[in-house]
PDB file of N, CA, C and O in Angstrom:
ATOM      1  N   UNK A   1       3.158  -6.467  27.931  1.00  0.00           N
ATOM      2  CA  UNK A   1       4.139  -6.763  26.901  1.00  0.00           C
ATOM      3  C   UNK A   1       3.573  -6.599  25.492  1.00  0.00           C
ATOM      4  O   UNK A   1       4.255  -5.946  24.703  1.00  0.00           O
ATOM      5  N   UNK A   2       2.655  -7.004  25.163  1.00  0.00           N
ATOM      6  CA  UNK A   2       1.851  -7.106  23.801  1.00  0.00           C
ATOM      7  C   UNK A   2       1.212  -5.190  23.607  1.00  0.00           C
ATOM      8  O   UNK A   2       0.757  -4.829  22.522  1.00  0.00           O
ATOM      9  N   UNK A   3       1.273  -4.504  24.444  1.00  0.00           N
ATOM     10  CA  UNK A   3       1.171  -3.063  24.039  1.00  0.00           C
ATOM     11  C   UNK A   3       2.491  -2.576  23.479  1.00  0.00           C
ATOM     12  O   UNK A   3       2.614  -1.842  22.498  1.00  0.00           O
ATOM     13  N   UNK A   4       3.490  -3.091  24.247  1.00  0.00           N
ATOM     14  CA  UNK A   4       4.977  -2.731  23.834  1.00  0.00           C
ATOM     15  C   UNK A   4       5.139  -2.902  22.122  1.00  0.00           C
ATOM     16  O   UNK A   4       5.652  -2.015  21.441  1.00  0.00           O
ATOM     17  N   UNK A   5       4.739  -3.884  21.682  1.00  0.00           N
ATOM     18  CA  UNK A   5       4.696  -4.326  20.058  1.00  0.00           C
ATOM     19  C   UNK A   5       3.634  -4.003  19.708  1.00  0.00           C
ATOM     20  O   UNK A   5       3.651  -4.111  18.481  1.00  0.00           O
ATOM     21  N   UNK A   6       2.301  -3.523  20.153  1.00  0.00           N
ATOM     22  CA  UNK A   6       1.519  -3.561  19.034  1.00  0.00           C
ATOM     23  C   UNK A   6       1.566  -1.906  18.419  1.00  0.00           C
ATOM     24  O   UNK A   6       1.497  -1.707  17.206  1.00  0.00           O
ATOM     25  N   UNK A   7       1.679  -0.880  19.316  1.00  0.00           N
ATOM     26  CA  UNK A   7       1.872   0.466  18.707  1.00  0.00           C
ATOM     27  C   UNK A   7       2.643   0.351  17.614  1.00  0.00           C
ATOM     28  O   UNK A   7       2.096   0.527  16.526  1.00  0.00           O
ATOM     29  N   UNK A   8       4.112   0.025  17.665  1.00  0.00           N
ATOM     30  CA  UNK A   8       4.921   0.100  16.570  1.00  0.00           C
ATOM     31  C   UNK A   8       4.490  -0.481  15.571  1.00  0.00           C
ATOM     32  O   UNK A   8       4.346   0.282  14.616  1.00  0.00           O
ATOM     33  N   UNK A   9       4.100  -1.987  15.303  1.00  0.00           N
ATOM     34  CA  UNK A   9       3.364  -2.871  14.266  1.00  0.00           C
ATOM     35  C   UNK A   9       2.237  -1.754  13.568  1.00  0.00           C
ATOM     36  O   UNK A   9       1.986  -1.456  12.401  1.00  0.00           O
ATOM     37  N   UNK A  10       1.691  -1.293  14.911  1.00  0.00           N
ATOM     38  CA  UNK A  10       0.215  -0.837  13.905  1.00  0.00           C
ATOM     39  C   UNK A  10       0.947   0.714  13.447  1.00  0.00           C
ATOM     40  O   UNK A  10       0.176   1.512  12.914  1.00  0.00           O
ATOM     41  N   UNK A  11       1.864   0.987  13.569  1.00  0.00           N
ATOM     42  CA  UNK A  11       2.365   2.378  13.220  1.00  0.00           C
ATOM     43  C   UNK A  11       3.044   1.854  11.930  1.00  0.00           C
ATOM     44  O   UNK A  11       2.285   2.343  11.094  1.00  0.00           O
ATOM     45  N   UNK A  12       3.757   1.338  11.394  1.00  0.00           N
ATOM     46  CA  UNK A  12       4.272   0.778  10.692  1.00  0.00           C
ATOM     47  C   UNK A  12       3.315  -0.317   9.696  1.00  0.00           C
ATOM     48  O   UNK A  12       3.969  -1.024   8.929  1.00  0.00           O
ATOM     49  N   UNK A  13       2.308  -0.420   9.692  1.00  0.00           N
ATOM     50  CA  UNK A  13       1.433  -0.643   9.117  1.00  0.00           C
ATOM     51  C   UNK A  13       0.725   0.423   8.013  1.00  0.00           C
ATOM     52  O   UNK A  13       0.593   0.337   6.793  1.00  0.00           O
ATOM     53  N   UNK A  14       0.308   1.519   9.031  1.00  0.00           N
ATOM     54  CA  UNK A  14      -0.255   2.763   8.341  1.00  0.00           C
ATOM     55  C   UNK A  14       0.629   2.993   7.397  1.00  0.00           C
ATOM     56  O   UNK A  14       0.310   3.081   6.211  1.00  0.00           O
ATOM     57  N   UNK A  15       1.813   3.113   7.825  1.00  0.00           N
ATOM     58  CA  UNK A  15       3.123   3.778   7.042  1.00  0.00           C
ATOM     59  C   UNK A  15       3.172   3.310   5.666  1.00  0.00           C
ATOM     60  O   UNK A  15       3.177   4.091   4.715  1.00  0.00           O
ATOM     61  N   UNK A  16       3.203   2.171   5.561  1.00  0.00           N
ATOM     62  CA  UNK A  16       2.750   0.797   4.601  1.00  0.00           C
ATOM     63  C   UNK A  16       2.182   1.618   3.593  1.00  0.00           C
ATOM     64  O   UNK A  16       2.621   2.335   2.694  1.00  0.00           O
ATOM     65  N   UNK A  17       0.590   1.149   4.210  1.00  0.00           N
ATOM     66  CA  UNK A  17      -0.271   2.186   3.512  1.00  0.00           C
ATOM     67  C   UNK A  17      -0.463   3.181   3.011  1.00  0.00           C
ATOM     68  O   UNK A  17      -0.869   3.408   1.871  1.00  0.00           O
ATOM     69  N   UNK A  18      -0.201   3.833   3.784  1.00  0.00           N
ATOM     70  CA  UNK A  18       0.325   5.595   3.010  1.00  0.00           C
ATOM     71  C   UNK A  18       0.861   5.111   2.268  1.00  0.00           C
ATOM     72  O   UNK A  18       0.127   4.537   1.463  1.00  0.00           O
ATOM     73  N   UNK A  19       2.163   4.999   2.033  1.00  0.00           N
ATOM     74  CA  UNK A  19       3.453   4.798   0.828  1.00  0.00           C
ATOM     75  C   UNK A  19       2.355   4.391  -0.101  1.00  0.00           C
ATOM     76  O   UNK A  19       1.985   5.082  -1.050  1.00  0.00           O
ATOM     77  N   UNK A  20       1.877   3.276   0.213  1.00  0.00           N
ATOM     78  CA  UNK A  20       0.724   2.591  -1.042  1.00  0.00           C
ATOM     79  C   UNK A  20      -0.090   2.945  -1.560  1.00  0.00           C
ATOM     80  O   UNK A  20      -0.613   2.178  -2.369  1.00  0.00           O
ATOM     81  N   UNK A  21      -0.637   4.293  -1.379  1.00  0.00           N
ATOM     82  CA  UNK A  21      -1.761   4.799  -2.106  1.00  0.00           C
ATOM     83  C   UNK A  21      -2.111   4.710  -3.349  1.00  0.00           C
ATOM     84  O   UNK A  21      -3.131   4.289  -3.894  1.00  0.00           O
ATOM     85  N   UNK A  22      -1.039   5.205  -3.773  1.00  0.00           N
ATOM     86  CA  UNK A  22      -0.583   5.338  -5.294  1.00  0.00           C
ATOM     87  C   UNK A  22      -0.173   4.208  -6.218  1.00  0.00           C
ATOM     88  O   UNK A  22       0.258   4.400  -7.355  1.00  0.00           O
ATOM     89  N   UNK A  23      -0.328   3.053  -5.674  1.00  0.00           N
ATOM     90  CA  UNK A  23       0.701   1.816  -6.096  1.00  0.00           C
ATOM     91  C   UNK A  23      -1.474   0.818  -6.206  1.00  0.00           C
ATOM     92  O   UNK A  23      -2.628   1.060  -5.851  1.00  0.00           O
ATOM     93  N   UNK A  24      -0.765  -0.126  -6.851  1.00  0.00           N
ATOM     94  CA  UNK A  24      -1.538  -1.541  -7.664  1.00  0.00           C
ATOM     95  C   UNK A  24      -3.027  -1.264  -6.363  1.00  0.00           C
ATOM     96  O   UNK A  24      -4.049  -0.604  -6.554  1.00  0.00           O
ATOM     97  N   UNK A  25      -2.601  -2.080  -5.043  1.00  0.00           N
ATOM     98  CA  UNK A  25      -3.335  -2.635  -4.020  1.00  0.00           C
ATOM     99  C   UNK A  25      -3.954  -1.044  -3.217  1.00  0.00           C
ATOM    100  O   UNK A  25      -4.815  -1.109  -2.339  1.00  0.00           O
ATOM    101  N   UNK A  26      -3.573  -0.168  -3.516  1.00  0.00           N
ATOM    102  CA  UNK A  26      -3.833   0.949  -2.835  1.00  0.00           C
ATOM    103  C   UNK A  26      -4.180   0.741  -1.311  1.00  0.00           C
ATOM    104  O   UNK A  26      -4.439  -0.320  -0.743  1.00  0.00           O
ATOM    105  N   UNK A  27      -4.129   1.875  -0.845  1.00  0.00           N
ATOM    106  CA  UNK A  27      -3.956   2.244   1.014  1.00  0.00           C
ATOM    107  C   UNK A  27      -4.306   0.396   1.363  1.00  0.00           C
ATOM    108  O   UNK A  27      -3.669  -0.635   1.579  1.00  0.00           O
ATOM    109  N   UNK A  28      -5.656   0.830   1.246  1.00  0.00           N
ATOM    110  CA  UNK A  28      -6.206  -0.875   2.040  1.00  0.00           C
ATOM    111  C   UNK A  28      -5.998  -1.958   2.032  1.00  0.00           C
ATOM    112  O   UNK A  28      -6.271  -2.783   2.904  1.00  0.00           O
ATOM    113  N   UNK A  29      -5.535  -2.091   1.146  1.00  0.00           N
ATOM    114  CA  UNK A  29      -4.726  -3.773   0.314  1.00  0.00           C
ATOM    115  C   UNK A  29      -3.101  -3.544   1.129  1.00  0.00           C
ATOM    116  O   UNK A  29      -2.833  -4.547   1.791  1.00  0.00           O
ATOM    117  N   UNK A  30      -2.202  -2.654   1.193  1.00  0.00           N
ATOM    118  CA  UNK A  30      -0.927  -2.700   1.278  1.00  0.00           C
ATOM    119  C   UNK A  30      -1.444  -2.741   3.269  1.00  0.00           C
ATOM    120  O   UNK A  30      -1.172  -3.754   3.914  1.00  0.00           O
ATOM    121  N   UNK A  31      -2.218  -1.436   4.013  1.00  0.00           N
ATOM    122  CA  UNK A  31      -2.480  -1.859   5.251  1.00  0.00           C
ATOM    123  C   UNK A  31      -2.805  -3.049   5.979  1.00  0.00           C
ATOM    124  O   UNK A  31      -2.336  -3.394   7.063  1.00  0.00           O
ATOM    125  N   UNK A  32      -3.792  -3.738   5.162  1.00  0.00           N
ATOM    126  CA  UNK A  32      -4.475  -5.377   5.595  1.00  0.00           C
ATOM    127  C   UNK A  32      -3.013  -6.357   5.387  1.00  0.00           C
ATOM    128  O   UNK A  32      -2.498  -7.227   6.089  1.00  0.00           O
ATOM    129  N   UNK A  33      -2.744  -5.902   4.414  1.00  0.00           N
ATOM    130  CA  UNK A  33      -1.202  -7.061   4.030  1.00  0.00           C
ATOM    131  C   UNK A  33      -0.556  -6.982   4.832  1.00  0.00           C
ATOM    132  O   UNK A  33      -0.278  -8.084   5.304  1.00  0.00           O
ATOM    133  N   UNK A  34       0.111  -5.780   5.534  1.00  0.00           N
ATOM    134  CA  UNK A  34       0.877  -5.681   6.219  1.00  0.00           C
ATOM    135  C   UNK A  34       0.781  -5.859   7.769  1.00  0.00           C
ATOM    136  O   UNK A  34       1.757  -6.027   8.501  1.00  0.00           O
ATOM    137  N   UNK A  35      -0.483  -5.801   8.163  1.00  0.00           N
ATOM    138  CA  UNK A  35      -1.096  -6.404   9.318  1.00  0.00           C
ATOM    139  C   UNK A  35      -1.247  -7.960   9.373  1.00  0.00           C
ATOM    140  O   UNK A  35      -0.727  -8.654  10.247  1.00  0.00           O
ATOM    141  N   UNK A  36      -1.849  -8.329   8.568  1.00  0.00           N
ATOM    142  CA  UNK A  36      -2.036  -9.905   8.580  1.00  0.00           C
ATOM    143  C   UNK A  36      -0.590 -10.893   8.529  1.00  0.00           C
ATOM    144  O   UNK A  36      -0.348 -11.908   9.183  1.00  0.00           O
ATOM    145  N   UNK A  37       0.147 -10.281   7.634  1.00  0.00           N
ATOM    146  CA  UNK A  37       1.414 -10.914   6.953  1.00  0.00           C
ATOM    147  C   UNK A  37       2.176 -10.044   8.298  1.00  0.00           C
ATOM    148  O   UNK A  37       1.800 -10.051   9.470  1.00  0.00           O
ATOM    149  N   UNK A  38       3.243  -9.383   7.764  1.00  0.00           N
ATOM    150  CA  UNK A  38       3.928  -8.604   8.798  1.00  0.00           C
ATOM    151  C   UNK A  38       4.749  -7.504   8.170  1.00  0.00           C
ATOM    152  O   UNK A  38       5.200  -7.651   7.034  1.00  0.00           O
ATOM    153  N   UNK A  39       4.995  -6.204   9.000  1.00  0.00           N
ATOM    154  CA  UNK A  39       5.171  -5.169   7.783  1.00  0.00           C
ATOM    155  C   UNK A  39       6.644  -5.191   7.137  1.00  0.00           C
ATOM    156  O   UNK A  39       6.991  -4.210   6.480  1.00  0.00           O
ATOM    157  N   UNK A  40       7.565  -6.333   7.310  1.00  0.00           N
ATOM    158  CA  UNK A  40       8.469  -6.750   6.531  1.00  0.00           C
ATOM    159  C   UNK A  40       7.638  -7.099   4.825  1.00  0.00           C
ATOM    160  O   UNK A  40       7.922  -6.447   3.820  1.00  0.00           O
ATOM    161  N   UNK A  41       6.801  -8.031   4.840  1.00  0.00           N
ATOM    162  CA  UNK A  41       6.340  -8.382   3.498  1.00  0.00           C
ATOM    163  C   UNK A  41       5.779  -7.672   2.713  1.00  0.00           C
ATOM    164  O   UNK A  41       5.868  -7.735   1.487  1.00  0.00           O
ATOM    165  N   UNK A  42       4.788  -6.506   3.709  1.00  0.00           N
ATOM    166  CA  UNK A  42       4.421  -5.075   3.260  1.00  0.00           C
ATOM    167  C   UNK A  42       5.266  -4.555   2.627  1.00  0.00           C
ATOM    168  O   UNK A  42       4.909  -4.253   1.488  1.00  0.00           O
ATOM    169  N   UNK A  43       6.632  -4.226   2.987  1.00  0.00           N
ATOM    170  CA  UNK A  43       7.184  -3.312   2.588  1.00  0.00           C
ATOM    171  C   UNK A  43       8.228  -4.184   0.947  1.00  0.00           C
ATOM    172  O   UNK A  43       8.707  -3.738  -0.096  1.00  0.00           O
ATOM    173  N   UNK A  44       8.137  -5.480   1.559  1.00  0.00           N
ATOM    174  CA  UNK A  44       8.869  -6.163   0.304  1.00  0.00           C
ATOM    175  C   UNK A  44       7.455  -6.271  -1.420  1.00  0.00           C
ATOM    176  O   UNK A  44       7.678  -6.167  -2.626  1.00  0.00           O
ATOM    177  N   UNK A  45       5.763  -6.580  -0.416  1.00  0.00           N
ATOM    178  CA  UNK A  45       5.031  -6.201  -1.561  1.00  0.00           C
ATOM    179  C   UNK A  45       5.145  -4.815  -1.816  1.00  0.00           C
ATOM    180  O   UNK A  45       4.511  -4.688  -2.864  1.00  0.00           O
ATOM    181  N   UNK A  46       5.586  -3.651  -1.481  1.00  0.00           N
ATOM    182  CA  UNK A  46       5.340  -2.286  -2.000  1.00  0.00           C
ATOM    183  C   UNK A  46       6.842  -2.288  -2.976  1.00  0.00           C
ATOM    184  O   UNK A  46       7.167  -1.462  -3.829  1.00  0.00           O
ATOM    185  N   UNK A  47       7.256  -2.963  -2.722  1.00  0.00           N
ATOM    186  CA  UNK A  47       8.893  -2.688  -3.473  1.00  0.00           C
ATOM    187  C   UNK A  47       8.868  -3.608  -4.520  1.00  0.00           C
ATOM    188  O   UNK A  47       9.972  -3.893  -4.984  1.00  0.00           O
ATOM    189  N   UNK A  48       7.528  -4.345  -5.191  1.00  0.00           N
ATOM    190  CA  UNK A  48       7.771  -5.033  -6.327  1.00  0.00           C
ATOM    191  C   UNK A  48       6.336  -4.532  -6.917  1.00  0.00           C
ATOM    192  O   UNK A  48       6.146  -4.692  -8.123  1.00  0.00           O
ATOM    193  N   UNK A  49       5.720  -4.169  -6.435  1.00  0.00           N
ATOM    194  CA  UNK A  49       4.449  -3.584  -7.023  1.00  0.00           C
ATOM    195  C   UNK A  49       4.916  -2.194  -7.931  1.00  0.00           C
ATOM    196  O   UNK A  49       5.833  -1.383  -7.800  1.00  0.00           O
ATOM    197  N   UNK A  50       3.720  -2.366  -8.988  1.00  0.00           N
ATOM    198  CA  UNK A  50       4.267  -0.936  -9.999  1.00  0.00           C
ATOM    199  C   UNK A  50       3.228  -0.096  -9.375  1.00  0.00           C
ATOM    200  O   UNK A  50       2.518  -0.594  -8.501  1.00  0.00           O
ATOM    201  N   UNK A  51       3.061   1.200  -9.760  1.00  0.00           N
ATOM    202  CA  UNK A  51       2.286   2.475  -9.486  1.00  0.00           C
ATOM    203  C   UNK A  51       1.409   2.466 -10.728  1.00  0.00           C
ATOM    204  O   UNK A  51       1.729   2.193 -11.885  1.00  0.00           O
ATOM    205  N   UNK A  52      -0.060   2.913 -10.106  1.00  0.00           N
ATOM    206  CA  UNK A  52      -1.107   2.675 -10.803  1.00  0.00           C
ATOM    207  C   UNK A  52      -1.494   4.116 -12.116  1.00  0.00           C
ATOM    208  O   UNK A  52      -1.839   5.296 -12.039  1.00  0.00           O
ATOM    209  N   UNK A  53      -1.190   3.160 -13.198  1.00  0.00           N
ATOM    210  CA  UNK A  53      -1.147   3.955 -14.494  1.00  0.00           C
ATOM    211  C   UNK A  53      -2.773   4.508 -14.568  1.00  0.00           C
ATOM    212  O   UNK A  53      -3.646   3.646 -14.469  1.00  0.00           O
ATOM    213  N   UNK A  54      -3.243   6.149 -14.765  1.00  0.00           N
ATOM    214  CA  UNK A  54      -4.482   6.300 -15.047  1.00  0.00           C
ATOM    215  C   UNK A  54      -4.801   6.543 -16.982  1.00  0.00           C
ATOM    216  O   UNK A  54      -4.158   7.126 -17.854  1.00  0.00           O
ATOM    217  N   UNK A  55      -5.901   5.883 -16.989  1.00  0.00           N
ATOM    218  CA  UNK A  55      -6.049   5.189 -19.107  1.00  0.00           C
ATOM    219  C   UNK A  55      -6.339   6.519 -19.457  1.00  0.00           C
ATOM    220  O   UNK A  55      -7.309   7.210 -19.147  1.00  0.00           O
ATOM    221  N   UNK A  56      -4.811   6.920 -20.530  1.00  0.00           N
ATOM    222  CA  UNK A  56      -5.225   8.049 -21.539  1.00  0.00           C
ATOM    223  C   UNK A  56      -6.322   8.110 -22.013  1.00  0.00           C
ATOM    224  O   UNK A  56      -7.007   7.175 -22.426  1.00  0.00           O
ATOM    225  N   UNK A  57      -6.662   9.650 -21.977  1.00  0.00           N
ATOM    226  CA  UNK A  57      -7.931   9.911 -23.149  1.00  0.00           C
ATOM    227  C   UNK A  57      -6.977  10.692 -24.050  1.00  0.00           C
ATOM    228  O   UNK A  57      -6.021  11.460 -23.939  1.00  0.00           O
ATOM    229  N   UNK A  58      -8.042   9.856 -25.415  1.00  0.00           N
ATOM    230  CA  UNK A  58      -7.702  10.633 -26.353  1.00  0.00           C
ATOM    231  C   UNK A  58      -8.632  11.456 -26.751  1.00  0.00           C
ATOM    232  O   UNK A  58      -9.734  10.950 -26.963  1.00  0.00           O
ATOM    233  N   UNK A  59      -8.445  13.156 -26.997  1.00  0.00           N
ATOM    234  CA  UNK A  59      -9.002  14.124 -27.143  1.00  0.00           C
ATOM    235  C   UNK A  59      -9.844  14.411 -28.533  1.00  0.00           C
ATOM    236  O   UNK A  59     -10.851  15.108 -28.656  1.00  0.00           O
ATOM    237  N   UNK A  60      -8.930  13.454 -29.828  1.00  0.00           N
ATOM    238  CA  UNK A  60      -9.956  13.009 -30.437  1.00  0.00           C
ATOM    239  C   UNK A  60     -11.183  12.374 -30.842  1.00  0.00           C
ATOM    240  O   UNK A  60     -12.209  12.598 -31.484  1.00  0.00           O
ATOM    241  N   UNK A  61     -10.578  11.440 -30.141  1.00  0.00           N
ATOM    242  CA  UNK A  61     -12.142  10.378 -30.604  1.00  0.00           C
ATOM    243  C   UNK A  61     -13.324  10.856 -29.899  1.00  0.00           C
ATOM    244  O   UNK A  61     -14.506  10.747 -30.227  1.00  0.00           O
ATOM    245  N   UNK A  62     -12.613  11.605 -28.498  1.00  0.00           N
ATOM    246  CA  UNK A  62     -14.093  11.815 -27.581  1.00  0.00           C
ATOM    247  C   UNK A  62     -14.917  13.235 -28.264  1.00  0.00           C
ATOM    248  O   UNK A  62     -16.048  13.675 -28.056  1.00  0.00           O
ATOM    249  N   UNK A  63     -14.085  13.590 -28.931  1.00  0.00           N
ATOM    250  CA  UNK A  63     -15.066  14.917 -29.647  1.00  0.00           C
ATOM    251  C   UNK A  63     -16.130  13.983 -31.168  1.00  0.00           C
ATOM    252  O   UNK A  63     -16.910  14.633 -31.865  1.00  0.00           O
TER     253      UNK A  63
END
C-alpha cells in the first residue's frame, strides 16, 4: 500500500522543485518542503514566493 502513494508524492515533489528553480528557496528548499510538509503546501509556498531578482551591474562604476 505505501508504494501505491509514495511514487506519486515523490513525483510530485520533484515537480515542486523544478517549478522552483528560479523562485526565492530554489530546487532544494521547494523539494525538502514539499516532502516534509506535503506537496499541497509546496505548491501553495511556490505560489506566494517571488522569483529570484539577479543585482544589476552598473557598467559605469565598474569601469
Amino acid at each position: 500500500m505505501l508504494v501505491n502513494y509514495s511514487l506519486p508524492y515523490m513525483g510530485a515533489a520533484l515537480l515542486i522543485g523544478l517549478l522552483g528553480i528560479n523562485r526565492t528557496m530554489g530546487f532544494w528548499g521547494y523539494f525538502f518542503g514539499s516532502l516534509v510538509l506535503t506537496p499541497v503546501v509546496g505548491v501553495l509556498l511556490l505560489l506566494v514566493s517571488g522569483s529570484r531578482t539577479k543585482p544589476k551591474i552598473d557598467d559605469k562604476k565598474s569601469r
